[in-house]
C-alpha positions, 0 to 999 in steps of 0.5 A: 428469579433470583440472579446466579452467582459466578461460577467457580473456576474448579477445573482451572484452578485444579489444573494450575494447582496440578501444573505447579506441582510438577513443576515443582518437582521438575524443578527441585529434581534438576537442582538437585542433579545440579547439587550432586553433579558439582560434588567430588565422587565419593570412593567406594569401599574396598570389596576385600574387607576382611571384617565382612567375612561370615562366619569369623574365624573361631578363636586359636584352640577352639577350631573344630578337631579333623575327623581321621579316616576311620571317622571320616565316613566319606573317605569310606564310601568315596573308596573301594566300596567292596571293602565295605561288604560284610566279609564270608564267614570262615568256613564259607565258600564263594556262591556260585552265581557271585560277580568275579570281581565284586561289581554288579552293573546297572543293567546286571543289577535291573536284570534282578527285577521282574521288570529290567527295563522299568527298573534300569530307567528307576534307577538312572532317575535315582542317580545310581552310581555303582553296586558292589555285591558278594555272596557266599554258601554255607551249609548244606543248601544255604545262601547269602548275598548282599548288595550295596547300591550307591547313589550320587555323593550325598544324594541320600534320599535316593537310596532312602526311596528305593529302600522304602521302595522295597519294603512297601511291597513286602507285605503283598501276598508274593512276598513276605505277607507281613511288615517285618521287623525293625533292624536294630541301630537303623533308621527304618530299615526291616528285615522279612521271613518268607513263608515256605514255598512248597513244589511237589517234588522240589525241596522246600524253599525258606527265603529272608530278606533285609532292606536298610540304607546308611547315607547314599548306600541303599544294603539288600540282603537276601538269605535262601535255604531248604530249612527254616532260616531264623530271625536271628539269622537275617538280624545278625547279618543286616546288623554285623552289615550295619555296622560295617557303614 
């Protein structure tokens, strides 16, 4: 049998190799804290270089012009929100159901719902801020009211949900029963034509309703009447509306 031959040290030589090695480590990090702790400290910048600010300053002549107050849509809505409502035409009188002074409250305006409680409780989560509301009688038996309900400054897909919360149940068999049609110079708002309802012994009831929102102001507008109200009735009010925003 042949002799073995001397085992190799692995584990020895790899645990020396290992110790070295941190050693050496230890040693280089100490020197060089050594190196560092005898330098001068450097100082650090200033904090308030003017170099630093983002975005520069445009160059004199090319700031952007101020907007005035008719073009500044928040002085608008930041004001008397009343100011904003489609003003009764002439020859119009005041309903009969009309706010005194132009303002509905939270709870005022979730009484109009079928379900008040549910709708305030809706509405608090949207952030609703206020409602100014006018309404007027023109004709025989004919009536339009119109709201303006405001969310929170800027918040506006609070009123983009509750307008399009609105015109999705529009076409249930309650309702409108179609998908309306789109308001001219909106984003999506629609306007609706109700079939008649007819009671024996009532007269009959017309009914059209309009649904569109211009920044953090969701607008309804609602027209009854015992005749036909046309298209062109409620377009004209939602647009003339419209453009008031």
């Amino acid at each position: 049998m042949e002799p073995q031959g001397p085992r190799r040290r692995t584990g020895r030589t790899l645990g020396l190799i290992a110790v070295a090695a941190v050693l050496g480590v230890v040693g280089g990090t100490a020197v060089g804290y050594g190196v560092q702790a005898e330098r001068e400290p450097t100082p650090l910048p200033a904090l308030n270089q003017p170099a630093l600010a983002y975005p520069g300053p445009l160059p004199k002549g090319q700031e952007p012009v101020a907007l005035t107050a008719a073009e500044d849509r928040k002085v608008k809505t930041d004001g008397d929100l009343r100011k904003l409502l489609l003003p009764k035409p002439a020859g119009a009188k005041k309903a009969e159901f009309a706010d005194a002074d132009g303002w509905m409250s939270p709870a005022v305006y979730a009484s109009r719902f079928n379900r008040p409680g549910r709708a305030l409780r809706y509405q608090l989560g949207l952030r609703l801020r206020r409602v100014a509301t006018t309404s007027w009688e023109t004709g025989e038996h004919r009536t339009t009211e119109i709201r303006l309900v405001q969310y929170r400054s800027g918040d506006q897909l609070s009123a983009q949900d509750h307008s399009e919360s609105q015109m999705d149940y529009m076409p249930e068999e309650d309702f409108a029963r179609d998908e309306g049609d789109p308001i001219e110079g909106s984003t999506n708002g629609r306007y609706y034509l109700f079939p008649v309802e007819r009671t024996s012994g009532y007269l009959d009831h017309y009914e059209a309703r309009a649904y569109f929102h211009r920044g953090e102001i969701a607008v309804e507008i609602f027209i009854h009447d015992t005749k036909k109200i046309s298209a062109k009735d409620i377009a004209s009010v939602a647009e003339r509306q419209l453009g008031r925003l």
